[in-house]
C-alpha positions as CSV (number, residue, x, y, z in Angstrom):
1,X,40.0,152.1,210.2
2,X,38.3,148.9,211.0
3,X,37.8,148.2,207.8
4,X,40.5,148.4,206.5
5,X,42.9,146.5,209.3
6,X,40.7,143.8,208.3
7,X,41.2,144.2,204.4
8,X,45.2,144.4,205.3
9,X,44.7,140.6,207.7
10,X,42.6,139.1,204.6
11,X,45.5,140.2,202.4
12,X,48.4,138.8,205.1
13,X,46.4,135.5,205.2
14,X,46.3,135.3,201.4
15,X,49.8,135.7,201.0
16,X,50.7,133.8,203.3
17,X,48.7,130.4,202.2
18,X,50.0,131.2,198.6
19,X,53.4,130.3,200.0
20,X,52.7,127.5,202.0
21,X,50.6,125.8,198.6
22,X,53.9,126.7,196.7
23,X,56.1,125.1,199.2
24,X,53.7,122.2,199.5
25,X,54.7,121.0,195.8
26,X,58.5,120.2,197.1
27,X,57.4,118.2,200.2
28,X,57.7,114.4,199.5
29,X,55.2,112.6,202.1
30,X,56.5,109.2,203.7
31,X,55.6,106.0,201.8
32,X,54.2,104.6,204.8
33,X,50.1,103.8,204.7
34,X,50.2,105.2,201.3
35,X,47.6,103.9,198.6
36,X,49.6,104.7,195.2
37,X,53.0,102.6,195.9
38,X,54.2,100.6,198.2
39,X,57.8,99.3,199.1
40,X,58.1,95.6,200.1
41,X,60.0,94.4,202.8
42,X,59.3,97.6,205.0
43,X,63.0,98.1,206.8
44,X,64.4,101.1,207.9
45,X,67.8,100.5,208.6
46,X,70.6,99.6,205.6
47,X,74.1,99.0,205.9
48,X,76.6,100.1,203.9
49,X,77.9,98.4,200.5
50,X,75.0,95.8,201.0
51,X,72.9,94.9,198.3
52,X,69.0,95.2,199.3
53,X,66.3,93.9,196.7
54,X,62.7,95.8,197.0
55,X,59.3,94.9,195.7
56,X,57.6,97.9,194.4
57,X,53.8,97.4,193.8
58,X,52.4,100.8,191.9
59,X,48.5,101.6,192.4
60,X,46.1,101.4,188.8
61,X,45.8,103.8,187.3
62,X,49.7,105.2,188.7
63,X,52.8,105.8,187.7
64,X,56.5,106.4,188.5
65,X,58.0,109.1,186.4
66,X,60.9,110.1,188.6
67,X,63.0,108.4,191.3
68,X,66.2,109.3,193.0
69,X,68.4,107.4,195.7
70,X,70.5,110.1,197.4
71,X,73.5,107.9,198.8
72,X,74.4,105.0,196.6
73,X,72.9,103.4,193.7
74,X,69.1,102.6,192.9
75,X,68.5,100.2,190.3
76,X,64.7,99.4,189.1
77,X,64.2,96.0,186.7
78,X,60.2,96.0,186.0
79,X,59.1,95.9,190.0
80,X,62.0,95.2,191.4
81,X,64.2,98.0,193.4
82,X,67.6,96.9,194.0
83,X,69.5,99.6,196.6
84,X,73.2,99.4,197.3
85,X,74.1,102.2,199.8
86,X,77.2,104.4,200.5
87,X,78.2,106.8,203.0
88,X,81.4,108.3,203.7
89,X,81.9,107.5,207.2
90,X,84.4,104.9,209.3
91,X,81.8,104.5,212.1
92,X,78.7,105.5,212.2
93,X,75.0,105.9,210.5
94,X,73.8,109.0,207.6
95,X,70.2,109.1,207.0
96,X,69.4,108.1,202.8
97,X,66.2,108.6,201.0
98,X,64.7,107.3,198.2
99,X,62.1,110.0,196.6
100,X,59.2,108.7,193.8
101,X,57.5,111.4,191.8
102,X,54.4,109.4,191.3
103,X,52.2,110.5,188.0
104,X,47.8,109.4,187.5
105,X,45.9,109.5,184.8
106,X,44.9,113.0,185.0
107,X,48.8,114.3,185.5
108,X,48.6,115.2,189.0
109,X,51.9,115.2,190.6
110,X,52.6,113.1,193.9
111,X,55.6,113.4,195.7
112,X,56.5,110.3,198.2
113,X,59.5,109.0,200.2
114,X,61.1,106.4,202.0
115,X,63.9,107.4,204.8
116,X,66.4,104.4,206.1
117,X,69.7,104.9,208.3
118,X,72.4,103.8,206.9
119,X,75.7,101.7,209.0
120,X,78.9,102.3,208.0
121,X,80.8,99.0,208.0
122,X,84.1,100.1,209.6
123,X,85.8,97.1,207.9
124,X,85.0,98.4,204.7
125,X,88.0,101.3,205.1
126,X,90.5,101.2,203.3
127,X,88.2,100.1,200.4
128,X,89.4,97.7,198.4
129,X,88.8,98.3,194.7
130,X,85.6,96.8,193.6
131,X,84.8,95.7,190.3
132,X,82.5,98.3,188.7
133,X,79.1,98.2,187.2
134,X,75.8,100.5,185.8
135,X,78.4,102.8,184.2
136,X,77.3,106.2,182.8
137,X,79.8,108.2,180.3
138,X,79.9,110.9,177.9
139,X,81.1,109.8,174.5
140,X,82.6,106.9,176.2
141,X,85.3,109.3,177.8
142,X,83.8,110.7,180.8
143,X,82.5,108.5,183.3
144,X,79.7,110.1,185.8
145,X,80.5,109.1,189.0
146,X,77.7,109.7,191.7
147,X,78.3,112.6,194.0
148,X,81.0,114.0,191.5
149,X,81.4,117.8,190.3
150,X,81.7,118.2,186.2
151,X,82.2,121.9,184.8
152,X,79.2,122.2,182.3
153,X,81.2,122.2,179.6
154,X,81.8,118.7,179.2
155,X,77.9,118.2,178.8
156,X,78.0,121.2,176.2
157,X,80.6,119.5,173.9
158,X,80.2,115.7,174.5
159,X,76.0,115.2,175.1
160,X,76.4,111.5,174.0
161,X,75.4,108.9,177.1
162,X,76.6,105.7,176.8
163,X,76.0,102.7,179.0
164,X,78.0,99.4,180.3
165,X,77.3,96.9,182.5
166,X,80.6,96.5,184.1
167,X,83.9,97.6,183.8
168,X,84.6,94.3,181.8
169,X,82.5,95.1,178.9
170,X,83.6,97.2,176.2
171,X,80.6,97.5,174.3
172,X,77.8,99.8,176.0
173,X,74.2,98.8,175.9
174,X,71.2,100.1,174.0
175,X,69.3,103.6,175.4
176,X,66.1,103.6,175.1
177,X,65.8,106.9,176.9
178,X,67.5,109.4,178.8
179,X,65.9,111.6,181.9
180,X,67.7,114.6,183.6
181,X,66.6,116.7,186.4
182,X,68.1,119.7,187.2
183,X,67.8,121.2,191.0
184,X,68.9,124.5,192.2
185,X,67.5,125.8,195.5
186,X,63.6,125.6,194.5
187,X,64.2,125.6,191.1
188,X,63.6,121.6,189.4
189,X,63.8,121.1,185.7
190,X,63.0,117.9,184.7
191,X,63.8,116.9,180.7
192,X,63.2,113.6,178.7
193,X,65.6,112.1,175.5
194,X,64.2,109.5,173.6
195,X,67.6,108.4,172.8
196,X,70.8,108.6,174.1
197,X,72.0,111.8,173.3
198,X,71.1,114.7,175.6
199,X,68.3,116.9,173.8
200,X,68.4,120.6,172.6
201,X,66.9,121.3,175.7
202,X,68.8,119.7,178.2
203,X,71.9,121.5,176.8
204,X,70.4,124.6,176.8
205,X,69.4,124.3,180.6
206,X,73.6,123.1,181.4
207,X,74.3,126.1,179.3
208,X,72.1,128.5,181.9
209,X,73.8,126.6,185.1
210,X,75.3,129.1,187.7
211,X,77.5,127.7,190.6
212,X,77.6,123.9,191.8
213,X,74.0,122.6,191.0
214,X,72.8,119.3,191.9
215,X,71.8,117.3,188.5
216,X,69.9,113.9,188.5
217,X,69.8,111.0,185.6
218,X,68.2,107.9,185.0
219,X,68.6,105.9,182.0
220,X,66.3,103.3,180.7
221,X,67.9,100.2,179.3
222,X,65.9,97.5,177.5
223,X,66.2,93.8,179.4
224,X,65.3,90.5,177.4
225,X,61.1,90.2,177.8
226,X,60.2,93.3,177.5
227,X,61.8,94.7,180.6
228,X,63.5,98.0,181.2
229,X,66.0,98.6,183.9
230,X,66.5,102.5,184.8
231,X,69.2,103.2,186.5
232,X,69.5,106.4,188.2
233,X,72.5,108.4,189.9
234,X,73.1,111.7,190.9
235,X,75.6,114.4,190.5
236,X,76.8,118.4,190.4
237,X,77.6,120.2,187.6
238,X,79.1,123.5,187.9
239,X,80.4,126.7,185.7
């Protein structure tokens, strides 16, 4: 009897460090004293509708493969991180994070963060309309606003991206690539065009998409030099 309590514990323990490694590979560890990246000047606290310019310096031998800015716009030109944040309050502060899936040589997977507070700048309600800029569309018709719900049907029937700078320009910009990462609960999908039009794949995983679920894009626009500026954004799709 002995025995076997003691084969039933080793079993228990098992199980139960196989979850914890599985939910290990979503937690995204704080930036801070971190060797592989680093985020330059170190503030914590934003306010809204500012525009704040970072210095990223990446670890050899690293490399960012994913990054997503949950409340506003992220905007990365070669090392340069420019955040613009938004939250929909009059008064008050929301948390935002910016999240870095960080990729070595040998592929292993490094999930990192940064946390700030965000103000809300009560003289910035009403809002007065802004000229807009880093805009995303499908087949130059549907515009992809961040934090927006799209039926997946739109994706299904129009899966060209097109880019502008501003709402001033009528001619959108080159695509060097497209990335998309889907997230449902614990479920992350992430999916790579090498040109502007959403792959086979990428459909295929809209097609599969079951109640509101949260979709991420970045697109990768060649810059004079050399340079590429990705520009990320986030929103839900639903069926």
């Amino acid at each position: 009897m002995k025995n076997l309590l003691t084969y039933i514990l080793i079993l228990l323990l098992a199980a139960a460090g196989h979850r914890a490694c599985a939910q290990n590979k979503d937690i995204f560890i704080p930036i801070a004293n971190r060797p592989e990246l680093k985020l330059y000047p170190d503030i914590d606290t934003l306010e809204d509708g500012t525009d704040y310019y970072f210095r990223l310096t990446v670890a050899d031998g690293y490399k960012i493969s994913q990054s997503f800015f949950d409340r506003g716009l992220a905007t990365l030109i070669d090392t340069t991180l420019i955040i613009v944040p938004k939250v929909a309050l009059k008064t008050g502060t929301q948390t935002a994070s910016i999240r870095f899936i960080v990729h070595n040589g040998s592929r292993m997977r490094i999930l990192l963060m940064k946390e700030f507070v965000v103000k809300s700048n009560g003289k910035l309600y009403p809002t007065v309309q802004k000229p807009q800029s880093n805009i995303i569309t499908l087949n130059a018709g549907t515009v992809l606003e961040r934090n927006k719900t799209y039926n997946k049907k739109t994706f299904i029937k129009s899966p060209k991206i097109n880019f502008y700078d501003s709402d001033k320009n009528d001619t959108s910009r080159t695509i060097r690539a497209v990335r998309m990462t889907i997230v449902k609960g614990s479920y992350e999908k992430h999916m790579r065009s090498t040109a502007d039009t959403l792959t086979r794949e990428m459909v295929s995983e809209m097609r599969k998409i079951k109640g509101q679920t949260q979709v991420f894009i970045c697109l990768e626009i060649p810059q004079p030099r050399n340079i590429i500026k990705s520009v990320w954004s986030r929103f839900f799709v639903t069926d």
